[in-house]
N, C-alpha and C positions, 0 to 999 in steps of 0.2 A: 671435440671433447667438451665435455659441460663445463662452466665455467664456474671460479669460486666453490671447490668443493670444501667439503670441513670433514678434517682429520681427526681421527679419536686421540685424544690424549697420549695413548700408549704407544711404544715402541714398537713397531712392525715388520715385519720382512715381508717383502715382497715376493715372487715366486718368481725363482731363477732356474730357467729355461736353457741349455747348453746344444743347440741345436742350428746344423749348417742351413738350413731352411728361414728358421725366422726367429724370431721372440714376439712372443706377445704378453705383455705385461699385465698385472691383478692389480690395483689398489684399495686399500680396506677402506671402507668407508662410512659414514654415520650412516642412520637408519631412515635419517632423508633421502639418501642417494637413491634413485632406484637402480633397481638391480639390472636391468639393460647399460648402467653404464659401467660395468666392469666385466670383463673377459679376462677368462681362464684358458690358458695354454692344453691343447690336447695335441699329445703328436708320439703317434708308434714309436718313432724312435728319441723320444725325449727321457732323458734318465738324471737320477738325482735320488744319494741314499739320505738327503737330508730335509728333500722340500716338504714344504706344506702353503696346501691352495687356502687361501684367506678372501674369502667373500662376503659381501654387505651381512647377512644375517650373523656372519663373526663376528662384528665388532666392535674391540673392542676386551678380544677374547685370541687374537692371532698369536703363534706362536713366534719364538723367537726362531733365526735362521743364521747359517756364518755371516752374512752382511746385515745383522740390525742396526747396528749402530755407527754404519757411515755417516756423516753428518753431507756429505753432497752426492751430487750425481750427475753423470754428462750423457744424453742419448743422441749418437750422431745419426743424421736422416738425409737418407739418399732417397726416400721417396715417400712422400705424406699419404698413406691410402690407410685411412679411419685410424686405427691406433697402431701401425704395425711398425715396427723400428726393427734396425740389424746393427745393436749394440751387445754390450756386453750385462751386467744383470744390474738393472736399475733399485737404488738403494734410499731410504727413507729415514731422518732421525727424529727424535723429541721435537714437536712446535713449529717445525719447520715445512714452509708446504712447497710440495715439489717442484722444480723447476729446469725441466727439462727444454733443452735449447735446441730450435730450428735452423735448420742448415737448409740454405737455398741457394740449387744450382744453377736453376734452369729460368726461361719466363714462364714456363708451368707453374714450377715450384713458386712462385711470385704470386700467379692469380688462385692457386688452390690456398696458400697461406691467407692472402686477402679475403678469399669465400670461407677460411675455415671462423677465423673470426668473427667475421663480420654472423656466420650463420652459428655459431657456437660448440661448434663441435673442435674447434680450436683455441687453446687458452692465449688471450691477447696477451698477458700477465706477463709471459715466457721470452727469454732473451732468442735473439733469430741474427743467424749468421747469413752474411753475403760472400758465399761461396768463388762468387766468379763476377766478372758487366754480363749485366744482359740486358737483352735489346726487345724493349717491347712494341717495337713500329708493327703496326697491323694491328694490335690485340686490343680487344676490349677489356680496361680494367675499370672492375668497382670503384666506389668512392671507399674507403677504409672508413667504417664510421667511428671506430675507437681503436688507438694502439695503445696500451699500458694499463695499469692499474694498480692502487695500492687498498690491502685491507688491513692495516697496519701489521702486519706478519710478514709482508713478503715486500719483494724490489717491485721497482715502476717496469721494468720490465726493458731490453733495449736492443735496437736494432745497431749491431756491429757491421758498418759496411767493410772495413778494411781497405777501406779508398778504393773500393770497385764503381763502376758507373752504371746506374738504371737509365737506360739510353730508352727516348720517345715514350716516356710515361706522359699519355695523352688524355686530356679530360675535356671533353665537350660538349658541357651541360652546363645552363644555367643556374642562379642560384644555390650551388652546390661547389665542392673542390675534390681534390686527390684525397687528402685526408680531415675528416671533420673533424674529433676528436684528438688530440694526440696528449697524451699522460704519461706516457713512455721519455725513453731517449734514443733518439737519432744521432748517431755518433759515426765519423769516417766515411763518409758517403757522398756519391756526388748523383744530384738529382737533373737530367736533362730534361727538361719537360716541354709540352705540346699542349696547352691551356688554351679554349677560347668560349667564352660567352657572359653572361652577365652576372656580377656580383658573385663569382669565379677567383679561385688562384690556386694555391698550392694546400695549406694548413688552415682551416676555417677558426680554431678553437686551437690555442697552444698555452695547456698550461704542465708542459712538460721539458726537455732540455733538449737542443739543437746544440751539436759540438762538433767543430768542423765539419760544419754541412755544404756543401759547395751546389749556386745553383746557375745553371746554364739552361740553356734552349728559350723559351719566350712563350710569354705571357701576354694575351691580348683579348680586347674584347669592349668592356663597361664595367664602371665599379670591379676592380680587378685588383691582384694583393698576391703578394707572394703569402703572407701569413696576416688574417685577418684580426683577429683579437689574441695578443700577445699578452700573457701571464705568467711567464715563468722566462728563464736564463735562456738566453742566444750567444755561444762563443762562439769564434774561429768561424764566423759565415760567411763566404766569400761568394760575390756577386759577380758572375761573368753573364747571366743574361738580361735576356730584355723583356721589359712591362711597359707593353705601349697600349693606347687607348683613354678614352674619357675618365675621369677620375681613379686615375691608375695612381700604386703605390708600393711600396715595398711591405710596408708594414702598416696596415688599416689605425691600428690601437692599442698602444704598446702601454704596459704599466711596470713593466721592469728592465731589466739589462741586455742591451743589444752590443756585440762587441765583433769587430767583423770588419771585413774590405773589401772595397767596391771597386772593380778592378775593371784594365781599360777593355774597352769594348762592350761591358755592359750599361745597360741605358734604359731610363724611365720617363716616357714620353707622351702625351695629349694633355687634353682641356683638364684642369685643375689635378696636374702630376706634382706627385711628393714624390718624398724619400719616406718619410712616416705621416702619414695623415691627422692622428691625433696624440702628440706624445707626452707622457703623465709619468712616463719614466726617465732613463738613461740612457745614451748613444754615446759606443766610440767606434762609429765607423770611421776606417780608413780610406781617403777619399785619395784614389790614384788619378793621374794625367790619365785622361782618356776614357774615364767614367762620364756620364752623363746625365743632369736631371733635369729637361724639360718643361718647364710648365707653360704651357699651351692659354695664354687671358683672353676668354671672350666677357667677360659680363665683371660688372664692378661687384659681388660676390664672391668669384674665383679671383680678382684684386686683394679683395680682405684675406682670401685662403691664404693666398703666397705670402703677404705678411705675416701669419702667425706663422706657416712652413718656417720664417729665418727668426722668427723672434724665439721659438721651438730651438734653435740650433742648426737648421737646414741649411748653412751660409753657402752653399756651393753651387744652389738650386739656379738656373734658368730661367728666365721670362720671355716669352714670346708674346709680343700683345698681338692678338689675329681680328679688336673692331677697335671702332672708336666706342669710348667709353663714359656714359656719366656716372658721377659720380653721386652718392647719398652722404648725409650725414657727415657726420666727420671722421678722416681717416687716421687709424692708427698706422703711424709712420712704418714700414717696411725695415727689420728690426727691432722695432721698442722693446723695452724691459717688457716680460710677458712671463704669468705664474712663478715670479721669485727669479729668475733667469733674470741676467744682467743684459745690457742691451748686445744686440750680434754686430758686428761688423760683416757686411754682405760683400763674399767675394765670385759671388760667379756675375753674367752678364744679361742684363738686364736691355735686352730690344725691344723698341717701339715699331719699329718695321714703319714707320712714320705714320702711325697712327697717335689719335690724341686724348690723351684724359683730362674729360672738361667738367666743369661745375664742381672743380675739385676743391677742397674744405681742409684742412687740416690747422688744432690748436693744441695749444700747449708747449709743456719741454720739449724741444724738439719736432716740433709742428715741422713736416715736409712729406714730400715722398719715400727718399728714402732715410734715415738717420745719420747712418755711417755704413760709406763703403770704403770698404778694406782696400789694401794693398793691388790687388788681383780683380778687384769689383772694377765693373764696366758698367755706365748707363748710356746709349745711346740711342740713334733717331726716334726722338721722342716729339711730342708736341704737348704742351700740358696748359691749362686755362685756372684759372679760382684762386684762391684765398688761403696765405697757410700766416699763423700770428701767435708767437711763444718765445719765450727762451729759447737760443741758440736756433729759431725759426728757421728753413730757408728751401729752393729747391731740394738740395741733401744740406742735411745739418754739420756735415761733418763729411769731407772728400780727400782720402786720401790714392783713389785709383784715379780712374777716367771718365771723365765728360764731354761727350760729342757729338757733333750732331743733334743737340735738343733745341729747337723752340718754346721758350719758356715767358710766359705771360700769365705771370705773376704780384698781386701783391704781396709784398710782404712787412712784416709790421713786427716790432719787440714787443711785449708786455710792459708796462708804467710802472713795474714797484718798486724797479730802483736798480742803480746804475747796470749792476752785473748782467739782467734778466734781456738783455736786449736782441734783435736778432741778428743773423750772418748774412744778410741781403742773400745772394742765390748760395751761397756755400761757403763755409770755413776751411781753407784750402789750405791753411798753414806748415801740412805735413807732408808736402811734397806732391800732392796730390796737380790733375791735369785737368783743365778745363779746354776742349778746343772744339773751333767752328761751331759755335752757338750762337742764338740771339735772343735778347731780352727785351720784357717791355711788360711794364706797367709801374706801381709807386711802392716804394720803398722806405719806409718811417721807421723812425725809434730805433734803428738797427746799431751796430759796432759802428761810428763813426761815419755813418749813413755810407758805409763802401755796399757796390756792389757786390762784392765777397771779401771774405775778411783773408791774413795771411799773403802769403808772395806763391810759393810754385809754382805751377807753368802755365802762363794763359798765352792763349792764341788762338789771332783773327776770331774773338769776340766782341758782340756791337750789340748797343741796349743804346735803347729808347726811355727816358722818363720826364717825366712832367715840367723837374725841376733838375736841374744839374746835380751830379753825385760825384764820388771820387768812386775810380774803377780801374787805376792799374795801369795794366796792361791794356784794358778793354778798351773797346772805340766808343763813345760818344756819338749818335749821330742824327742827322735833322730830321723832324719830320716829314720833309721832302724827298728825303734818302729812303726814306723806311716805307712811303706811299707811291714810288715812282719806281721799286723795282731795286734800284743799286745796291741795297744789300743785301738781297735775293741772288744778284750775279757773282759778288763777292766771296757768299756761302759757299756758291756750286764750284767757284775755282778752287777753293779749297778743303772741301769737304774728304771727311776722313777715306782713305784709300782709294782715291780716285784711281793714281796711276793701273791700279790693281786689281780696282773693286770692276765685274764684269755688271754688275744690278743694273736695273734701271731708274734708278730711284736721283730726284732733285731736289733740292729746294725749289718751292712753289710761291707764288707770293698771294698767298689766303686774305680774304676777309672772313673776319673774327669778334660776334656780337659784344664779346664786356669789352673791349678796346674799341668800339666807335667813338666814344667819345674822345679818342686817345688820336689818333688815326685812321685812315677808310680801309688800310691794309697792311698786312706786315710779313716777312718770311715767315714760312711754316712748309706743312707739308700736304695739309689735307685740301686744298684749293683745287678749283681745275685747272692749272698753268700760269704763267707769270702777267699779271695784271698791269697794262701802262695806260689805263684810264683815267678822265677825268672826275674831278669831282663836282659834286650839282652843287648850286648856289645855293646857301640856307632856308629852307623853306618859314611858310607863316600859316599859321591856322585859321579863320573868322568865318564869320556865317555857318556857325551851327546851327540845325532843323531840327525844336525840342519838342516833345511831346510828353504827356508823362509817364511811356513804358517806351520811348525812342531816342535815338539821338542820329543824326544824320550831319555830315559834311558837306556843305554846300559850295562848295569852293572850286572853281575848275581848275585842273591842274594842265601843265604842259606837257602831256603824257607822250605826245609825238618825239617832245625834244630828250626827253631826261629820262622814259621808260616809264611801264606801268608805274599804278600807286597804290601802297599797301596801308590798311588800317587795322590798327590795332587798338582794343579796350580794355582799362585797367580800372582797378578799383580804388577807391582812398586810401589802401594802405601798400599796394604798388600788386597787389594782384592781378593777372592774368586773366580776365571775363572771356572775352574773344580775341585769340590769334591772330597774326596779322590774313588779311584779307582782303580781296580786291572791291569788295562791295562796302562802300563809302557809308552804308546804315547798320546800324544796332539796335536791334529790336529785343520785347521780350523784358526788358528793365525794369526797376522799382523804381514806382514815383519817387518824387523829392529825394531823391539821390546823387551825391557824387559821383563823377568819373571823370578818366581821365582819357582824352581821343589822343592818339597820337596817328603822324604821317607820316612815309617814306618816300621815295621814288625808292624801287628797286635797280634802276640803270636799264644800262644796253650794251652796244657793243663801243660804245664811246664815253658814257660816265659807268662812275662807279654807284654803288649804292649811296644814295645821301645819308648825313644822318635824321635823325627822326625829329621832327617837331610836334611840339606837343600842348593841347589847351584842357583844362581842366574846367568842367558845367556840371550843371545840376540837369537832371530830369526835372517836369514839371510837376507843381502839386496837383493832386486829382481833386477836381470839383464836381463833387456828383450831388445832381437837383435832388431837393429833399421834396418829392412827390410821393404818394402812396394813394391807395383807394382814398384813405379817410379825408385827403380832400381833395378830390373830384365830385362833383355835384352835376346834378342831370336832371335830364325831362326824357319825353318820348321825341324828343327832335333837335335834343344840346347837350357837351357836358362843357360843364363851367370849370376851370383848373385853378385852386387857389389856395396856392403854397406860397406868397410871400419870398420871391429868391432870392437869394444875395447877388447883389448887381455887382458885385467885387470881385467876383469872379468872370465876370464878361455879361454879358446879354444873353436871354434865354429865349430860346426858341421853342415852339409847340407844333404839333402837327398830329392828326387824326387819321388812323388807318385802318384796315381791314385786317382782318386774322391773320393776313398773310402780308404785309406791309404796304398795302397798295391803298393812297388817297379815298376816299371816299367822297360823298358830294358836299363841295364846298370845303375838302379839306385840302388845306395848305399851313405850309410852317409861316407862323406870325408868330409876333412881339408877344401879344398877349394869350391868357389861356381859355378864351370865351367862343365856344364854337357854338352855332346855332343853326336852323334849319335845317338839319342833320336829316331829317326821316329815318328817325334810327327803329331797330327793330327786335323785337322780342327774342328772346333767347340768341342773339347775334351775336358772338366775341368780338371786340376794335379790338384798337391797339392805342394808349397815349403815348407819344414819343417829347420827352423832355430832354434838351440839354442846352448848354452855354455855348455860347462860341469860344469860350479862352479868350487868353491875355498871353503877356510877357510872363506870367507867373504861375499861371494856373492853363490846366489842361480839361474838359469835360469829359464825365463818359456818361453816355446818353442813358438814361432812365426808359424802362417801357415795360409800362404796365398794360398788361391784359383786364377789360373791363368789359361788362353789358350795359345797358343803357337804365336809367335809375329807374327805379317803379312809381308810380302812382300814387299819391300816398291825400287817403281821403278821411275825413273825420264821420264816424258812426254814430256817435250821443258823446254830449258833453256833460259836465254837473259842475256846480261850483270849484270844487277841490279834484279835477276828476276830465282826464279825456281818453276818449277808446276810438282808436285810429282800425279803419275796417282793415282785416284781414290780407295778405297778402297771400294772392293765390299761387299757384303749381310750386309749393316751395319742396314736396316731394323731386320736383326735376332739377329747381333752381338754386335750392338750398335754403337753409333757414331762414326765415324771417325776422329780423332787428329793430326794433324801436327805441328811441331813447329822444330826451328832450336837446340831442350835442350831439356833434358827429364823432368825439372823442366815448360817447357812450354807449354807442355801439357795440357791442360784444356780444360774445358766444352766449354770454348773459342774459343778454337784454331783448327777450325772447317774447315776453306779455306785450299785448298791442296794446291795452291798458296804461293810461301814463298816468299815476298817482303823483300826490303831494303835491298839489298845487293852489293858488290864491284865485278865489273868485272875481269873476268882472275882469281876466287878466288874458292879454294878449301872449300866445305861444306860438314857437314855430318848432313841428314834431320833425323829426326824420326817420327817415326807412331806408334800408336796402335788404337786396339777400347774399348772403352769407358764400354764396357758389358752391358748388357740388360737384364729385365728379368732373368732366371735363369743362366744365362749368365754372369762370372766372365770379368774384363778388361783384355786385352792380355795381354802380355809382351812385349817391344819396338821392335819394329823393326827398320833399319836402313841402310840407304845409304850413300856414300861419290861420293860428285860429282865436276864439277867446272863449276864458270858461265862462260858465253860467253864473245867475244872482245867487247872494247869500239868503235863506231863506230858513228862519225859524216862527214858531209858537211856543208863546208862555203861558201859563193859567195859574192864577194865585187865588186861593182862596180871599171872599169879600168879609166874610167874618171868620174870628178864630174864636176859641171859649177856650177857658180855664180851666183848669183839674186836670193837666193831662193827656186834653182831648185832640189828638196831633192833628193838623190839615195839611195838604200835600203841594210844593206846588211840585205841577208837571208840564214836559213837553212832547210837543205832537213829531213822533220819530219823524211818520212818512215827510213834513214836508221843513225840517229841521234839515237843513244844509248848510254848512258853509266852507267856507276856503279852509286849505290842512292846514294854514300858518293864521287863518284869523281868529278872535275869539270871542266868547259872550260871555259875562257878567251878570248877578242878580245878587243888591245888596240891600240889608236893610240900613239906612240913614236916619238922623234928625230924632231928639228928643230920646234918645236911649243912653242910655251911659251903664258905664257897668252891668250891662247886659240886661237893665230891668224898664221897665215900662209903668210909667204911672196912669193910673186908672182916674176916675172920677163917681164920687158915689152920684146917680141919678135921683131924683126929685128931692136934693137937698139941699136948700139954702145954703145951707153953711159950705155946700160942694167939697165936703171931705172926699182925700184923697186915700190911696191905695196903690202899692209898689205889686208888682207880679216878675219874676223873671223868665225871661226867652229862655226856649229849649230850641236844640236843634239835632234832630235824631233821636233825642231824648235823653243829652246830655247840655247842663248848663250851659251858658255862654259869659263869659264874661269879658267885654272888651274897652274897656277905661270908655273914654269918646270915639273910637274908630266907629269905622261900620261896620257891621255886619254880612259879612258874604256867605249869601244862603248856596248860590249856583256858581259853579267857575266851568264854562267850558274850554280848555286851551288845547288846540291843536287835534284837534278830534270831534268828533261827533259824540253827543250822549246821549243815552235814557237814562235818565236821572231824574226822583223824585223825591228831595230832602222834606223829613217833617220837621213841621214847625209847631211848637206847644208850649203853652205859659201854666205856670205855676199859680195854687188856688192864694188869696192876697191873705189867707191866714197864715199860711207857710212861713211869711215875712213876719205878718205879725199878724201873733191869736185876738185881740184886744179889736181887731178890724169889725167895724159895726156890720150887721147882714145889712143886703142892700141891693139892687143892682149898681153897678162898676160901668163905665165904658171907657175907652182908649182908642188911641192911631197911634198907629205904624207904618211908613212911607216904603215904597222899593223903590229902587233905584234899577234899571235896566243900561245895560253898557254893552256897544258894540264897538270892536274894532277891527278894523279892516288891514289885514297888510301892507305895508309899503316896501316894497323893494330896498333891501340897505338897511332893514328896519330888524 
């Protein structure tokens, strides 16, 4: 039947069929419905003086009939085929949408109900009766992917068992369950089920009511669940089966009321088993004698799980520890206060099976294992190692069941804020609680009165080891010769819990245990291979470390026949682990100038015990690396010259000349110095320079090698005063670019003109050259000439007479043969007998030699210079063609009153050369 039909408004009759054959019912229906899904009764002998057939295109418009206004209706079904029922006349009121209920007799009537729904030809909506147990061994049933529903008009819909049993409801498919969906109620029913594969169980999705639902038969597989995500009310659910397998659980993720009892013989058991996996609701299960919940510890992950499982409320859970375990981070105590929940008291039993939880961490209130165990809590054959430092601290913070059988090697420490906060050394036993056949060992600070455990109740035949004397009771005290030689190991095993009775095989062992070497070489525990009556190695010494500056080496021989191999181990300055211990005495691979720290053991044999570790603390060496480069290496066609200046502080330097491929060449050998010569070295040929130090006590070399070709040629083409052009350097298409520069530091991608400018004439230079390399082609080594530039060399020409009015004369210089150095300079000034820029004249053939003033022009603008001189030419730093005119003014300009006449006058020049000086 289609699902979710919608009813017209109006009051209806249905068509009532009075016929020993069958019924088939009509319902009126909107104009959505289609008309395939209602059926009309036709039947020869069907009779009725009052019916009327009411079909989809009625309604809306149906007539009334004697049953309109029933307000319920009951259709009992003795067999589900499409819509056919053998009831009496199905009746319809106002608003109310129909709800006719299944009756299921058979395991047919079970997997056709499951296919009617699931494929929709059956309303999930409708209440379903369990007629009779039926047994569905053999058959394959659907997953149910929805039961119930509400469209706020109608009930969730509910399945009445009447406390009949569905025996061997089997589901054997992954990722899926029996029923996905459930929005309905499950009331009175007892479900045997046959579940197995992964992420599997019963109810995938329940956000509907479970009421006395009883479940038996078993559950196994992976990720497994009676009821996976839990959202609505669970009463009266009682657990008689089993959920066994890997993260198995009763209930995945509950967020509301679970109320229910777990009754004996059922049982929830492997690797990381609940009773609720993640609970954000409430639980009052009834936990009977003879229920059981397992948790299976392989990994300090599923450690954290079973902690929350009791700090949740799960106190009745099980611990199986199945390895040894380390530990991460810091652990929340087993119990602790967890989401508003007050702290649990743990009473079910807590086995080590004598495995041990090491590198264990725990701080705070109540920093331990477990917090409090209850009345009925058990912890034993444990073995546990690390660090637990808080208020009320300790193995258990708080023991008021049993303790036995643990090996416990522990610090434990109070917090410092002030008196109250301090810790319980291994447990606060005050309340009656039992501690027996244990042993202890490590230090105990800041606690209640530095006891070993606080309180009286019942201790026995337990024995701790600590540093300094404590108060402990009942407990033994005892030497470290006692606790390294075995006799508290024997002491254990004679009284270890349920000898008489217990059939195990299981002993106390006498282990060595890394965070108590310092403490002792051995102590009772579990995880050892057999009871140890060894000797101990005499305290070892470290010296004659082998540094390098990426090495460190032990040079030390050991007695390795006497006392056993010898293991080393490398740490770093802040107690870091580099390299694990290891039988190879070097450490390579290191940073210079670094810290670290070597430690040695013997491991033993069959006569000592493992020593403890001795330890020296060095540095790697600092790296001294030769500061050599092309730029200074210097060459010929048969040497190159090396000369880098080394720092001798770092050892002595050595040199040596090779082949492309490191092989000596003629006459090459490592020496002191870096002067190689008669080389016959050879064009386009790759060496090799090899530089390094020998080292010291402080510094280490690493060897320098440069690839080089031998230096080029390097020859002067023309020179000039200011000026040299170094010939060309040839095949630089193969060899690379060509460099010139007056420095080996000038050399650059730059310095590409063979041309060397800017220079002082008459002056000694020395050019350099190399090429640049190419290709596979390394740069050469310098080559180098010394040469000197040319003379300075100019012409002047000054006019021998000048005239007045204007008339300009030039002086000029001859370009072509005008040279001189780019930093020397030439000078032309007029001196002597001018002043204020004017020149006195003299009238000719006159006695009286009247005089006459004219003033210098120069350009053709006045001059006037108090007494200086006159600088007609300034050549600085350059070459010129330069031709200043020089013209005097007519002497009436001065003054008109000047008699006619001829005038004559002198004017001296001054000529000034100066030549660079170096520093100048």
């Amino acid at each position: 039947m289609k699902k979710n039909k919608t009813i017209t408004a109006l009051c209806v009759s249905l068509l009532a069929l009075s016929s020993s054959n069958s019924l088939v019912y009509a319902a009126t229906t909107s104009a959505s419905s289609a008309s395939s899904q209602t059926k009309v009764a036709t039947s020869s002998q069907a009779t009725s003086s009052s019916s009327t057939s009411a079909t989809s295109s009625q309604s809306g418009q149906a007539q009334s009939s004697q049953n309109a206004s029933t307000s319920s209706q009951t259709v009992s079904v003795s067999s589900l085929s499409g819509n056919t029922f053998s009831s009496n006349a199905l009746t319809q009121s106002f608003c109310v949408i129909p709800q006719q209920a299944y009756h299921i007799y058979t395991a047919d009537d079970f997997i056709r109900w499951v296919n009617g729904i699931n494929d929709g030809w059956l309303d999930s909506t409708k209440d379903v009766y369990l007629e009779n147990d039926i047994d569905l061994a053999g058959r394959e049933v659907p997953m149910i992917n929805n039961f119930g529903y509400s469209n706020g008009c109608s009930s969730f819909g509910t399945f009445h068992g009447d406390n009949h049993t569905i025996k061997n409801l089997s589901c054997r498919r992954s990722s899926s369950s029996v029923i996905q969906n459930n929005n309905g109620i499950f009331e009175n029913v007892v479900f045997s089920l046959d579940i197995y594969g992964t992420d599997t169980g019963f109810i995938q999705n329940n956000s509907g009511d479970l009421k006395n639902v009883t479940f038996t038969g078993k559950i196994s597989g992976s990720s497994i669940y009676f009821i996976k995500n839990n959202r609505h009310n669970i009463s009266g659910l009682n657990v008689n089966g089993t959920i066994n397998g890997s993260q198995s659980t009763l209930i995945y993720d509950n967020d509301n009321y679970i109320y229910g009892t777990l009754n004996k013989g059922g049982q929830i058991k492997g690797a990381d088993a609940s009773l609720i996996f993640d609970d954000h609701g409430r639980n009052n299960l009834r936990w009977n004698d003879g229920f059981n919940v397992t948790d299976e510890i392989y990994s300090a992950e599923e450690l954290n799980n079973f902690s929350k499982y009791i700090s949740q409320g799960q106190t009745r859970i099980d611990a199986s520890l199945q390895n040894d375990i380390s530990m991460w981070g810091s652990f929340t105590p087993i119990g602790h206060t967890l989401g508003g929940r007050p702290t649990q008291w743990y009473q079910g039993t807590f086995d080590g099976h004598g495995h041990r939880i090491y590198n264990f961490n725990s701080f705070g209130d109540g920093a331990s294992l477990i917090e409090k165990i209850g009345d009925d809590g058990k912890l034993t054959h444990l073995e546990i190692s690390g660090l637990v430092e808080g208020k009320d601290a300790g193995f258990v913070s708080e023991n008021h069941g049993t303790i036995t059988d643990c090996a416990i090697d522990l610090d434990i420490s109070g917090n410092r804020y002030n008196y109250c906060e301090r810790a319980n050394g291994i447990t606060d036993n005050s309340c009656g609680g039992q501690i027996r056949n244990s042993f202890y060992i490590g230090r105990i600070t800041n606690t209640k009165c530095n006891l070993l455990y606080t309180g009286g109740g019942s201790v026995n035949d337990v024995y701790y080891y600590t540093p300094t004397p404590i108060s402990g009771g009942r407990a033994t005290r005892v030497s470290k010769s006692d606790v390294e030689t075995g006799i508290v190991t024997e002491w254990l095993n004679g009284t270890r819990q349920g000898e008489k009775n217990d059939t195990s095989s299981w002993i106390w062992k006498q282990v060595v245990e890394d965070r108590v070497s310092n403490l002792v070489k051995c102590r009772p525990g579990f995880a050892g291979a057999g009871i140890i009556t060894k000797a101990p190695v005499p305290n070892l010494s470290i010296n004659d470390i082998g540094r390098t500056d990426k090495s460190l080496r032990v040079t030390k021989q050991f007695d390795t026949d006497k006392y056993g191999q010898v293991e080393y181990e490398l740490t770093d300055g802040h107690g870091n682990v580099i390299k694990g211990w290891q039988a190879n005495s070097e450490f390579t691979r290191l940073t210079p100038d670094t810290e670290y720290t070597i430690s040695v053991r013997y491991k033993g044999n069959d006569e000592y015990l493992e020593s403890d570790k001795a330890s020296v603390t060095v540095k790697t060496k600092k790296t001294a690396e030769p500061q050599v480069s092309v730029d200074n290496i210097y060459g010929s066609s048969d040497s190159f010259t090396i000369k880098d200046n080394p720092d001798t502080s770092y050892g002595n330097v050595s040199y040596e000349i090779t082949d492309n491929q490191g092989k000596p060449i003629k006459n090459g050998q490592k020496q002191a110095n870096g002067d190689f010569s008669g080389l016959d070295l050879e064009d386009g040929v790759i060496y090799q320079v090899h530089v390094s130090y020998d080292g010291n006590d402080d510094y280490a070399s690493t060897e320098k090698v440069i690839k080089i070709m031998k230096a080029p040629t390097v020859t002067i083409a023309s020179k000039h005063a200011n000026s040299l052009k170094v010939a060309d350097l040839a095949n630089t298409d193969k060899y690379g670019q060509a460099e010139y520069a007056l420095s080996p530091s000038g050399l650059t991608a730059n310095a590409t003109s063979s041309t060397i400018d800017g220079l002082d004439s008459t002056t000694s230079y020395t050019v350099y050259a190399k090429r640049a390399g190419k290709g596979d082609y390394p740069p050469s080594a310098i080559g180098q000439v010394t040469t000197k530039t040319g003379n300075a060399n100019y012409v002047v020409r000054i006019p021998a007479v000048m005239k007045t009015n204007d008339q300009a004369s030039y002086v000029s210089t001859d370009v072509s043969s005008f040279n001189l150095g780019t930093h020397d300079s030439l000078s032309l000034s007029i001196i002597n007998s001018v002043k204020d820029g004017k020149v006195t004249l003299t009238r000719q053939n006159d006695p009286a030699r009247k005089t006459a003033q004219t003033q210098i022009k120069l350009n053709g603008r006045p001059v006037n210079n108090g007494n200086a001189d006159i600088k007609v030419v300034d050549w600085q730093n350059s070459n010129c063609d330069y031709k200043p005119a020089i013209s005097f003014t007519d002497p009436w300009n001065d003054n008109p009153r000047t008699p006619f006449g001829d005038y004559n006058g002198q004017i001296t020049f001054q000529l000034t050369y100066n030549k660079h000086k170096e520093g100048n």
